[in-house]
C-alpha positions as CSV (number, residue, x, y, z in Angstrom):
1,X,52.5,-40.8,9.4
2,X,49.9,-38.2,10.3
3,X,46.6,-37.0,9.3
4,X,45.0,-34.0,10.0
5,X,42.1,-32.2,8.0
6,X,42.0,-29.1,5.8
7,X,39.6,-26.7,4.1
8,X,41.2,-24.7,0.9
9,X,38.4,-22.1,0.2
10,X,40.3,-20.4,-2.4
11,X,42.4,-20.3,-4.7
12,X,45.5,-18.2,-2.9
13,X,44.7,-20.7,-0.2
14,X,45.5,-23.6,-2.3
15,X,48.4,-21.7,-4.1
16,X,49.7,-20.6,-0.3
17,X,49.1,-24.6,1.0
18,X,51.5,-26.0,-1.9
19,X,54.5,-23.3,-1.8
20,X,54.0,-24.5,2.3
21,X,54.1,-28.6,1.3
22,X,56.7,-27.7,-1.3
23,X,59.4,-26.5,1.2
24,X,59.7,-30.0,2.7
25,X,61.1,-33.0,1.5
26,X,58.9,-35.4,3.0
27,X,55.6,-36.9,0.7
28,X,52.1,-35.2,1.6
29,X,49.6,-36.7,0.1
30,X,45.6,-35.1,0.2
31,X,42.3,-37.5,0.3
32,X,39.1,-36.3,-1.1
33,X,36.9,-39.5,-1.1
34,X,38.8,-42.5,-2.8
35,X,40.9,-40.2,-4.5
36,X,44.6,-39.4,-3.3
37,X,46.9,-36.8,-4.9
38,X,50.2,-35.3,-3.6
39,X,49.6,-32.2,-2.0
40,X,52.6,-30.1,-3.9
41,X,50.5,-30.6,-7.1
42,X,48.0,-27.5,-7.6
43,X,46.3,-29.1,-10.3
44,X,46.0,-32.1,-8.7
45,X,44.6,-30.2,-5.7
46,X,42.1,-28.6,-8.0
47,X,40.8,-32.0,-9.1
48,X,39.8,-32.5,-5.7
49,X,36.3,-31.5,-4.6
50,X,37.2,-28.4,-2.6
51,X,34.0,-27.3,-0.9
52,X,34.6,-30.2,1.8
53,X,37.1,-30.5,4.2
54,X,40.4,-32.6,2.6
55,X,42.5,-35.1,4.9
56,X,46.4,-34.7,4.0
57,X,48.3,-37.3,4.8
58,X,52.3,-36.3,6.1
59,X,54.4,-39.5,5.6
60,X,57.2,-38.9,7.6
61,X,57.7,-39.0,11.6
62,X,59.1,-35.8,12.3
63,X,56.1,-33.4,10.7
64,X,55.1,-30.9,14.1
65,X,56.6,-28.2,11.3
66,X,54.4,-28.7,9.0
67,X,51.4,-29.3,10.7
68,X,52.7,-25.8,12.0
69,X,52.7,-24.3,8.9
70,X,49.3,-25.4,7.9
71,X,47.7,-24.5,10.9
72,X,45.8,-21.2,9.3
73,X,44.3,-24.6,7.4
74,X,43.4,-26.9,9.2
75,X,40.0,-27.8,10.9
């Protein structure tokens, strides 16, 4: 597992993260606080409080792609 941090300032910038997460197979989950949701839910994104930096969580031990794909994201 990894963890890395993200800041989703928008809304094409959350639709552009989940159609990224969505293309692998692996779970993704993002942290806000004590909440958890899976990061290739946009509404569960949006119930997030996106004006902080959110910690995404890539269960799986081969993720340098995606942490490549979300670097325009990450902090």
């Amino acid at each position: 597992m990894k963890t890395c941090t993200v800041l989703l300032s928008s809304i094409n910038d959350v639709k552009n993260f989940v159609n990224i997460v969505s293309k692998y197979d692996c779970d993704i989950d993002l942290a806000s606080g004590r909440y958890v949701v899976d990061a290739k839910s946009i509404m569960g994104i949006f119930s997030l409080d996106l004006s902080k930096p959110i910690t995404v969580e890539i269960h799986n031990d081969d993720c340098d792609k995606v942490l490549e794909d979300l670097k325009p994201y990450i902090q």
